[in-house]
C-alpha positions, 0 to 999 in steps of 0.5 A: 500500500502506502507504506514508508517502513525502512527495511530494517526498522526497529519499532518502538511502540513494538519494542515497547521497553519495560522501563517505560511500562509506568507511561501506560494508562490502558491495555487490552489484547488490541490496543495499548495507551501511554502518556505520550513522552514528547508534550507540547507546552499547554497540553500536558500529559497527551495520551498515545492510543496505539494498536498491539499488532504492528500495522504501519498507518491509516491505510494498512489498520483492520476495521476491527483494530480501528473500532478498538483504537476509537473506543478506547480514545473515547473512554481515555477522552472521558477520562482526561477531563476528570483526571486533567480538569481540561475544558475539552480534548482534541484527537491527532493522527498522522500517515505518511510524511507529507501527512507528518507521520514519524513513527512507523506504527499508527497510533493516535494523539489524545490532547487535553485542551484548555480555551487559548491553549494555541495547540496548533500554533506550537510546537512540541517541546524539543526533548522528551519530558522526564519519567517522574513528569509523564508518571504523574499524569499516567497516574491522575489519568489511571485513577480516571479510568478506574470507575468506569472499569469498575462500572463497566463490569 
């Protein structure tokens, strides 16, 4: 299809590390979320929903992997508006380069968004922020999500 993959690319959402299972909000057969390590400065704590299986981008995702990824954004979406206080949130996804796709492996940005918080207009803060940082937010946001698991069953 359209696929940009290097031959010999090492995934990291494939590699997931151990060290960074602290990051991880969510997790399912199909699908995982973390807090993303790369923020934009009036976005903290931004969530990554990204399918288990290894599937480039939009193009190559099986329906069923999608409907996962968009019930689980909804449900990390109610979430982040309890555990972050947001005003609302904002869904991002890229494929391709043209499209600023630069990861290899679909996954999906989750914003919190406040009013005037130009998401838009700025750019992501250069490095990846600390571990203690994104733990903080995966934590608030993990809590969240307890109720409506609990409520869920």
């Amino acid at each position: 299809m359209h696929n940009h993959e290097p031959a010999d690319y090492d995934c990291p959402f494939c590699d997931f590390a151990a060290e960074r299972e602290a990051d991880v909000v969510y997790r399912d057969d199909r699908v995982f979320a973390i807090i993303a390590p790369r923020w934009w400065p009036r976005n903290a704590g931004h969530a990554l929903i990204i399918p288990v299986a290894h599937h480039e981008n939009l193009y190559d995702l099986p329906a069923a992997d999608g409907h996962a990824i968009f019930d689980v954004t909804q449900r990390l979406a109610r979430a982040m508006r309890t555990a972050y206080g947001c005003a609302g949130v904002s869904t991002r996804q890229h494929n391709e380069p043209a499209g600023n796709q630069d990861v290899w492996h679909f996954h999906q940005h989750l914003f919190p968004r406040y009013p005037g918080d130009d998401l838009y207009g700025t750019l992501p803060e250069p490095d990846w922020l600390p571990a203690d940082r994104r733990r903080a937010y995966a934590d608030r946001l993990r809590s969240a999500l307890q109720p409506a698991a609990e409520s869920a069953d």
